[in-house]
C-alpha positions in Angstrom: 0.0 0.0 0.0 1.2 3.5 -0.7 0.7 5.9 0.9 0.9 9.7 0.2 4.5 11.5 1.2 5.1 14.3 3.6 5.4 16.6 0.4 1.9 15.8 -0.5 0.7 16.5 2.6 3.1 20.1 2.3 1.6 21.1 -0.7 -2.2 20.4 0.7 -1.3 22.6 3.7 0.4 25.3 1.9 -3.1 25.7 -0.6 -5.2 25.5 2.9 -3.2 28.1 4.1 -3.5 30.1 1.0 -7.5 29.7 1.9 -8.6 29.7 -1.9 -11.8 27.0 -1.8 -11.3 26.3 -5.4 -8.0 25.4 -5.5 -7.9 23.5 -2.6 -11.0 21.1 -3.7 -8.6 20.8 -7.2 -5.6 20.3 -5.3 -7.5 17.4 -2.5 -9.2 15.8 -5.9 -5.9 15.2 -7.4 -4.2 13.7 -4.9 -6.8 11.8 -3.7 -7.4 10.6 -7.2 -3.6 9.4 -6.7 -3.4 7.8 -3.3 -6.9 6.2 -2.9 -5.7 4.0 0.2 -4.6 6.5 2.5 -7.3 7.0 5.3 -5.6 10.2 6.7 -5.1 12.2 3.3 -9.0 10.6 2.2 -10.4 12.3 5.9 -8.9 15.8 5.3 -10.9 15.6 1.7 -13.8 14.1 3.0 -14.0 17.4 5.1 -13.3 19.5 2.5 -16.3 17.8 -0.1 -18.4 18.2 2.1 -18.4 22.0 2.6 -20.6 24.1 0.2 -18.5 25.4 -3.2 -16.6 28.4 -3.0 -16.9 28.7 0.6 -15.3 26.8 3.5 -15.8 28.4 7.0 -12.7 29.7 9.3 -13.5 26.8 11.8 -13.5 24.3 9.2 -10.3 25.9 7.6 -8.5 25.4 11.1 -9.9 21.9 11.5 -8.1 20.9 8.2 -4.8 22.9 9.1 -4.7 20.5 12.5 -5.5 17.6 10.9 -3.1 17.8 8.1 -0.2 19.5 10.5 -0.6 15.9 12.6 -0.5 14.0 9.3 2.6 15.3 8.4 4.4 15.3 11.5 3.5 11.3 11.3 4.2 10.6 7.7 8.1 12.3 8.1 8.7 10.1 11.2 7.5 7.4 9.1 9.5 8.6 5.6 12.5 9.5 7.7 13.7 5.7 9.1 12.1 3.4 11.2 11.2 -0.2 10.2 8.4 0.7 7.7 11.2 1.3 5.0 11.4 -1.1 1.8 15.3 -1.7 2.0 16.2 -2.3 6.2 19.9 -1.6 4.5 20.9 0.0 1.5 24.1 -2.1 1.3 22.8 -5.1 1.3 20.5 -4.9 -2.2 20.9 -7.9 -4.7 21.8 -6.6 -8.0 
């Protein structure tokens, strides 16, 4: 299963932040179209559907920042090392 990067998640925060509705529904749309099994990327775009077009309220706005500022802070620990990487050593690949 892949799941979406800490970049992803960067780029969704920095077009929250920039608090256009439109381009944050196109931006969401996109990468959800891309990473259909990730459950915390699917939640911060289910929140964002389901707000009226054109318009998403402050509180809903900050709801998303949180949600996406925890994501991110989880999905660099997990990018960053740990045992959840695909090579446990990079010396030790078969070629």
């Amino acid at each position: 299963m892949i799941l979406s990067s800490h970049y992803v998640i960067k780029d969704v925060l920095h077009t929250v932040q920039r608090g256009d509705a439109e381009e944050i529904k196109k931006v969401c749309d996109k990468y959800c179209g891309r990473y259909r099994n990730d459950e915390g990327l699917a939640a911060v775009c289910s929140l964002i559907a389901e707000e009226d077009t054109g318009r998403l309220s402050e509180e809903t706005l900050c709801e998303i920042r949180t949600l996406l500022e925890d994501l991110l802070s989880v999905r660099k620990i997990d990018s960053h090392g740990g045992t959840g990487l695909w090579f446990s050593d990079r010396r030790k690949i078969n070629r």
